[in-house]
N, C-alpha and C positions, 0 to 999 in steps of 0.2 A: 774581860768577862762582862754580859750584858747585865744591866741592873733589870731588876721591878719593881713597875711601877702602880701605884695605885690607881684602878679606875672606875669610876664611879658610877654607877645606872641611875638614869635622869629621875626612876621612879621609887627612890630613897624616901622615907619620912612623907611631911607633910606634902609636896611636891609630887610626891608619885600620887596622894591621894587628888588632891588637884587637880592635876592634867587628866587623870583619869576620868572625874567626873568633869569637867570640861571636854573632852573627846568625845563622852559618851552624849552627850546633849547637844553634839553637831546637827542630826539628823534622827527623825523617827522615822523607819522605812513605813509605806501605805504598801498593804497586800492586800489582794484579793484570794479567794480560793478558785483552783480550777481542776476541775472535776473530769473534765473528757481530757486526754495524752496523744500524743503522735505528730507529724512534722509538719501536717497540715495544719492542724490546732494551732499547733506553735507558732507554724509564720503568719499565719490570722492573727493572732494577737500581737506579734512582734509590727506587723503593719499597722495596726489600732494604734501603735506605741508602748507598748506595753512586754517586759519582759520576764518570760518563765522561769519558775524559778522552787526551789524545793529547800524545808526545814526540817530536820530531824533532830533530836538525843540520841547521841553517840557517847557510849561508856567505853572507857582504856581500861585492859588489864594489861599485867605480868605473865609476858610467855612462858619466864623463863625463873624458876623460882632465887637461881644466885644471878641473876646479871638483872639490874635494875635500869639495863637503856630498854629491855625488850616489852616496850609499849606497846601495845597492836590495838586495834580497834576490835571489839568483840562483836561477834557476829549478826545480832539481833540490832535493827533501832525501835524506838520509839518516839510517841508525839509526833508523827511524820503529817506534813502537809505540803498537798501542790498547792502551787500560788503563780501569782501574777504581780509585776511588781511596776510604777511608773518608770519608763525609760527616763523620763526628764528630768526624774529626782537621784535615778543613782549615777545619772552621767553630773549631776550636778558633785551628788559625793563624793564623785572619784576626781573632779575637779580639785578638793577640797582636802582629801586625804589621798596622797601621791600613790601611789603603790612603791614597794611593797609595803607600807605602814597600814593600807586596808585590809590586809591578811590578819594584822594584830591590832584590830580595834572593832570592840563591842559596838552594837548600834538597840538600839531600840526600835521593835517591830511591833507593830499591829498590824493583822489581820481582820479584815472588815467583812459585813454580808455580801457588799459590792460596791461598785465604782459609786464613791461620792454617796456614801449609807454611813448611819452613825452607829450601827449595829454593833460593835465589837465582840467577834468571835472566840480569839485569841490575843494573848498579847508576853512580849518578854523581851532577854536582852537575847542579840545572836551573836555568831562571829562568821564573818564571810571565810568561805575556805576554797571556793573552786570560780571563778569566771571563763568561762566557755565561749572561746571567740569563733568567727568565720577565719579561716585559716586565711581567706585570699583577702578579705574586706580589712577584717580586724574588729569587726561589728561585734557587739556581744549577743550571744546567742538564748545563754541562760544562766543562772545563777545557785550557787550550795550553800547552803547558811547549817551551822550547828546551834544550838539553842546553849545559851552561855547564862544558863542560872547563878546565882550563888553559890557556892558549893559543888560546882559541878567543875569538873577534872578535864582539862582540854589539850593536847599539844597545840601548841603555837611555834612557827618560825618565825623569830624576832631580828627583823633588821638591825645592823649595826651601825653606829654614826658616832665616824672619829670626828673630833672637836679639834682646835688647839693646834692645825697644820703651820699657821704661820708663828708662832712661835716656836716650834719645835727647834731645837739646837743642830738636831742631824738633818733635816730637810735645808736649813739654813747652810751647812758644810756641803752641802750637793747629792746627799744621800734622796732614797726616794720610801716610802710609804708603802709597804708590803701588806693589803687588805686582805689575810688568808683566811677570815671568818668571817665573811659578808652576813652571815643571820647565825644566831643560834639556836635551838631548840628547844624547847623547854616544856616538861607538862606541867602544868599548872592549875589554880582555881582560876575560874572565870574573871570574878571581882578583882584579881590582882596581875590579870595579862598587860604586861607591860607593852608600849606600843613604839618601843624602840629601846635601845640600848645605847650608852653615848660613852666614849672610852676616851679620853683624854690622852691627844701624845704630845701637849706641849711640852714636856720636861724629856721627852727621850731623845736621848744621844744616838748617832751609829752604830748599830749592834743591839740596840737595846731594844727590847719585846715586851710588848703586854701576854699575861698568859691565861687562861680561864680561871684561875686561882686569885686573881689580882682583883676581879672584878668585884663589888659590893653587889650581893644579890639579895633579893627579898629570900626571908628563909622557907615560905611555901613552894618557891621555883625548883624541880625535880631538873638538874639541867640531863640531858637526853645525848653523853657524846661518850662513844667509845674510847676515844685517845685524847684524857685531856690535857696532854703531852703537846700537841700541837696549837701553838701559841695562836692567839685574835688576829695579832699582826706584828709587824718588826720595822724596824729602819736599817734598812739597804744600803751599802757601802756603793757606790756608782762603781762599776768595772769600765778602767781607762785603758784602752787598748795602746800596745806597744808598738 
């Protein structure tokens, strides 16, 4: 019979508070506003250096009044701004926070009157949600940001990062690491998007599973999964051919 085992999210107690504001002070994104749209526009400025890019408030309700995964986005946004963002600073970010961990990490924006102005238009925390490549280059074309106040309610897909491989007992016996929950979902407050999930398999055996029940989660994380029957991950017995 497989055991469970405890696993623990990196963003527990003091730690999660931590890393969190440690993430959040990597980088202040510099925008600009841009006023005129279209693909001309856009590759003028992506040639200047400079990449387009849009911020809105986006509110989640319940579609569905007995099932609590059915989060949807509601139809209206608000606080919406075109922008322009320095290519040289968020290729340096994405240096810096790998993907997919830039999907689940707040940044701080400011919005300026213009290139190299001390004017401050706007300013707050975001969370990136969409990078928009050239399909053939892989160039990025433009950028989604949601504005991630305080208090503000957001789905995140949160990477998963198992820990503990070379100690594991069943990986040690020739078993293998069965990764079936690479991110999980979760709506959440903005202040408390954790920017990874870290699950521990040094202790599991052959057979044995972490399962979404296992894990220590903050109690504001709404986790967003229809079957939470199917486990994070397992250790795989090697199949030796006869």
């Amino acid at each position: 019979m497989s055991k469970w085992w405890r696993a623990v999210a990196t963003t527990a107690g003091a730690r999660r508070a931590a890393e969190e504001t440690n993430r959040r002070s990597y980088f202040t994104i510099q925008a600009i506003p841009r006023e005129v749209t279209g693909n001309r526009v856009s590759s003028r400025d992506r040639a200047q250096g400079r990449i387009p890019a849009i911020v809105f408030a986006q509110n989640y309700v319940q579609s569905k009044p007995n099932d609590p995964t059915s989060i949807v986005a509601a139809s209206s946004v608000s606080r919406k701004f075109l922008l322009t963002t320095e290519k040289k600073q968020i290729k340096t970010i994405l240096k810096s926070v790998d993907l997919p961990f830039f999907y689940s990490t707040t940044f701080p924006l400011q919005i300026r009157a213009g290139s190299g102005s001390s004017t401050l238009l706007e300013s707050g925390n975001v969370l990136p949600i969409k990078i928009h490549r050239d399909e053939e280059t892989g160039k990025i074309l433009n950028l989604v940001f949601v504005w991630a106040e305080e208090g503000t309610k957001l789905k995140v897909d949160v990477p998963v990062v198992f820990k503990g491989e070379e100690e594991c007992p069943g990986l040690k016996k020739g078993g293998s690491l069965n990764k079936i929950r690479p991110t999980l979902r979760f709506l959440c407050p903005a202040e408390h998007i954790p920017q990874k999930i870290e699950v521990d398999v040094s202790q599991l055996d052959v057979e044995d599973k972490v399962s979404l029940h296992d894990i220590d989660l903050h109690p504001t994380w709404k986790l967003l999964s229809k079957n939470e029957a199917i486990p994070v991950c397992k250790i795989k017995a090697t199949s030796i051919d006869s």
